[in-house]
C-alpha positions as CSV (number, residue, x, y, z in Angstrom):
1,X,-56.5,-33.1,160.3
2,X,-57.3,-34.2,163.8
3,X,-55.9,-33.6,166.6
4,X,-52.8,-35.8,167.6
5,X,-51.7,-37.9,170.2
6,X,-48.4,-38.6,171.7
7,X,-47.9,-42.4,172.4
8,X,-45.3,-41.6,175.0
9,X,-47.4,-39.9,177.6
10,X,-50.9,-39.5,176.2
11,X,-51.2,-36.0,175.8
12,X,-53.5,-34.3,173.1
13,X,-51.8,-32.0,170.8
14,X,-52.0,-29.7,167.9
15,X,-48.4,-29.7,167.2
16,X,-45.9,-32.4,165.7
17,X,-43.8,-32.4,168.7
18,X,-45.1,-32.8,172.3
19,X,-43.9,-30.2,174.5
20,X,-44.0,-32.0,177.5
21,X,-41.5,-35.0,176.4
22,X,-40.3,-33.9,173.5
23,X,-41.5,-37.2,171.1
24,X,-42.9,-36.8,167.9
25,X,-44.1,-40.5,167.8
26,X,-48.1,-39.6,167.3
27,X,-51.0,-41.1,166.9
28,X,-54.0,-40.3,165.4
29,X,-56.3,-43.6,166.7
30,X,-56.9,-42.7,169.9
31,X,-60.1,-42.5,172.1
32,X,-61.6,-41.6,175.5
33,X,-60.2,-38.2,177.1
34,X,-59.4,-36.7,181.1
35,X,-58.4,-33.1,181.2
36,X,-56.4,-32.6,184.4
37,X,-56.6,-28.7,186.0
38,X,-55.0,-29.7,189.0
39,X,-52.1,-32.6,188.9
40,X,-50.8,-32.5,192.4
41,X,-54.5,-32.8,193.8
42,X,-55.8,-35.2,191.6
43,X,-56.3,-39.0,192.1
44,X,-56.8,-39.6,188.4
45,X,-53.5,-37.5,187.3
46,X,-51.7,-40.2,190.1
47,X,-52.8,-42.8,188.4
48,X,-52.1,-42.1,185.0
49,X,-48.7,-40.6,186.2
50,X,-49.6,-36.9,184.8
51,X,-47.6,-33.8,186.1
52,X,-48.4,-31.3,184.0
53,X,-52.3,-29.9,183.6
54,X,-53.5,-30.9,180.1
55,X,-55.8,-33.0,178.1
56,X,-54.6,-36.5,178.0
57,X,-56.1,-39.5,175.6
58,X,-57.0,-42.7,177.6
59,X,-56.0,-45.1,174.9
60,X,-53.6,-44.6,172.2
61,X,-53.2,-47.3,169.2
């Protein structure tokens, strides 16, 4: 099995519950990915409102 996505807030994950908001709506079509080190510093974690350092899909279906 791949790895999931959450289709709440885009982040990659191995589990069946995201950690960070708690859904367990997931998504295995997903593509293109961003890993954020530092949230508060980046433009592109702004912009895709990220507050927690992770890897993050682009586009979930």
């Amino acid at each position: 099995m791949g790895e999931q996505v959450c289709r709440e807030c885009h982040r990659i994950l191995s589990s069946q519950t995201c950690p960070i908001c708690g859904s367990s709506n997931l998504s295995s079509d997903w593509s293109g990915m961003v890993v954020i080190i530092d949230p508060e510093r980046s433009e592109i974690a702004k912009k895709i409102d990220v507050k927690v350092a992770d890897k993050y899909a682009l586009k979930v279906r």
